[in-house]
N, C-alpha and C positions, 0 to 999 in steps of 0.2 A: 497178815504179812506176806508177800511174794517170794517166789521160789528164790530168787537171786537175793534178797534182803534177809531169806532165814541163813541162806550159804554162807551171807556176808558175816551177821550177826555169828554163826556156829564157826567160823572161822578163827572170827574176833577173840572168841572163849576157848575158842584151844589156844590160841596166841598167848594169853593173859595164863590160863593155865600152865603152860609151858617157861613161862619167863620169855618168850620168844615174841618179836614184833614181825607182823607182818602186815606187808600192806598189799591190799586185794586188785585185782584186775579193776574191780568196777572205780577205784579213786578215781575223782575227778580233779584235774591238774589246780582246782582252787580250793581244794578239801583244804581245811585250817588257813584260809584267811579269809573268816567271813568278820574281821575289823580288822581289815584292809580296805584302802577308798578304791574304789571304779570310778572308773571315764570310761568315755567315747573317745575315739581318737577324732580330731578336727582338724586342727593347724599345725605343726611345727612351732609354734609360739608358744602355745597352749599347753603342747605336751612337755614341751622343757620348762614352762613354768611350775607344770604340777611336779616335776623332777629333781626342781631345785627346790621346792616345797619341803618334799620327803625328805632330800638329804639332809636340809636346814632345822627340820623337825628334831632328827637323826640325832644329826652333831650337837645341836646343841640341849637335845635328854625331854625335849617337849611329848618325846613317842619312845616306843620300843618296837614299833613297827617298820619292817623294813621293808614292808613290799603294797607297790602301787600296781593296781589290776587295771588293762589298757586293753578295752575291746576294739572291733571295728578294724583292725593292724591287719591287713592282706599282704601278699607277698611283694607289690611293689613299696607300700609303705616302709615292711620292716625291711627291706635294702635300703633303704634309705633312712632309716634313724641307726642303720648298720654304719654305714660311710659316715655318720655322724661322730661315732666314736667318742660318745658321754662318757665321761670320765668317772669312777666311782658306782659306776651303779653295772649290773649282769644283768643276762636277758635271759628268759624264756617263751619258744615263741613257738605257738599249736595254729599250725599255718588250718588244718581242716577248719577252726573252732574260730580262727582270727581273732586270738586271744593270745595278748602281749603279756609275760607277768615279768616287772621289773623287780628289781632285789639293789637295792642298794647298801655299801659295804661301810663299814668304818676303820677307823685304825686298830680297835678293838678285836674285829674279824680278820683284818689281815694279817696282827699278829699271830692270833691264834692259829690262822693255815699257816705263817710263816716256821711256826715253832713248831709245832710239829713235822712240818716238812724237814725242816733243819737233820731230827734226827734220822732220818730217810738218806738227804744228801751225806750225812758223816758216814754212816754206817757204810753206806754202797762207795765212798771213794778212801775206806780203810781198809775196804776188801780188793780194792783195784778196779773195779769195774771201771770200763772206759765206757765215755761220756755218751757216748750213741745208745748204749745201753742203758741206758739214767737220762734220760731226755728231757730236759723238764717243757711240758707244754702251759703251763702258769693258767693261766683263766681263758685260752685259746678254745671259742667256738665249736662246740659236735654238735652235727647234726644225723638225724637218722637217713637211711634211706629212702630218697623221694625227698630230700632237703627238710621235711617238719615230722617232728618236732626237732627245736634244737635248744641249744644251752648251754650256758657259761658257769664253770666250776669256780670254785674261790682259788685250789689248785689241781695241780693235776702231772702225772709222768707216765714217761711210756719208755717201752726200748724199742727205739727205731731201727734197731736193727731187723728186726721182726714187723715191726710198723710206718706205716708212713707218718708225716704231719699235717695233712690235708685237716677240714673239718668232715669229710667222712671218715675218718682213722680215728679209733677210740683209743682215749689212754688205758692205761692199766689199773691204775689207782687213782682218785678222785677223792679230794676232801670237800668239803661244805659244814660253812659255818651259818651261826643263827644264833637269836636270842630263844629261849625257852619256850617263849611265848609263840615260837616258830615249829616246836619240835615236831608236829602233824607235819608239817610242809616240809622240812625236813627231810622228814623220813619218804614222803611219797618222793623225792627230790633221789634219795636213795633207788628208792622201786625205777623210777622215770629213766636214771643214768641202766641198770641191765636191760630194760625192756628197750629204749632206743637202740644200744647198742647191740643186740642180741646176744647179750651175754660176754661180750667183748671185755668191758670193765670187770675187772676181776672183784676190787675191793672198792668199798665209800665206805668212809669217816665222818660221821654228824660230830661235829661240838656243839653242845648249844650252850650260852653263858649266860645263867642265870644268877645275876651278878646281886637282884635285890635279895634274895636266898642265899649269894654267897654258895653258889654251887658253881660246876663245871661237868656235863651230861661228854662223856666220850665216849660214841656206838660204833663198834667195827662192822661193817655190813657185808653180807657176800652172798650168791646165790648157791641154796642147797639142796638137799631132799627133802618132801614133806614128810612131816613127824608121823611115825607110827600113831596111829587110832586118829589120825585129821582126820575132818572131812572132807571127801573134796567133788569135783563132779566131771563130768565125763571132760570138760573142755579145758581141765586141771592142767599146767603143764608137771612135768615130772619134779621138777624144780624149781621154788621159787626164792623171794629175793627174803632174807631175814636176816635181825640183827644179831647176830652171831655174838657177840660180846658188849654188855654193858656196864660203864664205871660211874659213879659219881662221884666227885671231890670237893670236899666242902671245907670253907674257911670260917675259923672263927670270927665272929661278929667283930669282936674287940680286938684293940692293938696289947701285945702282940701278936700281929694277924699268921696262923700258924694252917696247913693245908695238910688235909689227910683222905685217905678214901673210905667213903661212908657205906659206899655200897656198889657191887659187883668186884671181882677178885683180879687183881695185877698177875702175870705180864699181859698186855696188849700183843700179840704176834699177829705181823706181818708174812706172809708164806712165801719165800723165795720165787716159789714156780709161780707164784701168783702175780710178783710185780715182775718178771724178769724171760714168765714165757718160756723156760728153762729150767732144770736140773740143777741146783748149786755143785758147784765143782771145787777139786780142795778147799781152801780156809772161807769160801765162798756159806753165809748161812742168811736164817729167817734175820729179819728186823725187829726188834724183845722192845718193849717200852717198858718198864720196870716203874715199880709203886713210886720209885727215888725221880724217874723220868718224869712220869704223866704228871707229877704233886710240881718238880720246876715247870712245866708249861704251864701248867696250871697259875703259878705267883705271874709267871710273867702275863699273862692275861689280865691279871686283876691288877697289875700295875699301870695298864693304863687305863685314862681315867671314863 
């Protein structure tokens, strides 16, 4: 085994040991979808045919896959399926590597960043905060410095009062949805958003809805210190990206269908200074997601079909 594959592996096992996920430098932006289809990019014909493929797959339950791998995509290409503006489906795009990975969304996923965001917008306009401070940037474009890599969130906010809305200005918090069978890409999707942004993104939120299990995976992600006794190596940074909290909520099989959390402990806190770049001031606090919270997003998920 090589020096970087035992780091990776000794890494992995303090992760698992810890209850802590982490995902390493060496990922490769297509870690977890090796049944995902690949192409070649060829035509504009071509490519929107395999796009209407996936979402048709999608929508109508033929897959659980939601991501089409698209090589060959240089930077005049992706301006140009950019000004295309396909509907339903997010990009990822590693301009060095010319490697497109599309994500197509459902109704399923947008409720689910709808609903959780929901409790974000209440909280922050019953506290007063004006609207430049709660910015919502929705699935709006980041890219890193030097234009690649970039990518599209399911959601995302910032406080422009602090920040701009360019696609060089990161938000603050960033959700990303997925099926279960996604939660490896997920999570490096997690790692991808601090390591582009240099740390700008404070917080990611994975759901992933593993609807044939009758689960619902919600990970709070942030970046932190490495755990006492890791391993790590000289070119370690001080802190890396980890899943700071994780819940599972599972519904029963049978009607009546009843949702409770199976595994990891309630509240979900959001950290004021974290979405807001600021100190909370009088009645000003975190954002709580309480067992009674996460369990209603959770029915609302499963209610659609």
């Amino acid at each position: 085994m090589s020096a970087s594959a035992a780091a990776k592996a000794s890494a992995q096992a303090s992760a698992r040991a810890s209850n802590t996920v982490l995902v390493t430098p060496e990922s490769s932006p297509v870690d977890g979808l090796d049944s995902s289809r690949v192409i070649h990019y060829s035509t504009r014909q071509a490519f929107c045919g395999a796009v209407r493929q996936l979402k048709n797959n999608l929508d109508h339950g033929r897959t659980r896959n939601q991501y089409l791998v698209v090589r060959d995509v240089d930077e005049d290409i992706m301006k140009h399926i950019d000004d295309r503006e396909y509907k339903g489906v997010r990009y990822e795009w590693h301009g060095d590597l010319e490697l497109l990975i599309v994500k197509a969304v459902t109704i399923a996923h947008e409720t689910a960043a709808a609903e959780f965001a929901y409790v974000i917008n209440g909280a922050t306009f019953t506290m007063g905060l004006p609207p430049i401070e709660r910015q919502l940037t929705g699935a709006g474009k980041c890219r890193a410095p030097g234009g690649s890599p970039s990518k599209e969130p399911d959601w995302s906010m910032t406080n422009a009062n602090v920040r701009g809305l360019t696609p060089d200005d990161f938000p603050t918090i960033v959700i990303e949805v997925g099926y279960s069978e996604s939660l490896q890409k997920l999570r490096n999707d997690a790692r991808l958003w601090f390591s582009m942004s240099n740390n700008d993104v404070q917080i990611v939120i994975l759901i992933a809805v593993r609807r044939p299990q009758n689960q619902i995976i919600f990970e709070k992600w942030t970046v932190g210190p490495i755990a006492a006794g890791q391993r790590t190596m000289r070119r370690t940074p001080p802190q890396l990206p980890r899943a700071e909290q994780a819940i599972t909520i599972t519904r029963t099989p049978t009607p009546p269908h009843t949702c409770a959390i199976t595994s990891g402990t309630a509240p979900l806190t959001l950290e004021f200074n974290r979405l807001f770049l600021r100190p909370p001031v009088g009645g000003e606090h975190d954002v709580v997601y309480t067992a009674a919270i996460l369990v209603e997003i959770a029915e609302a998920i499963f209610r659609v079909p």
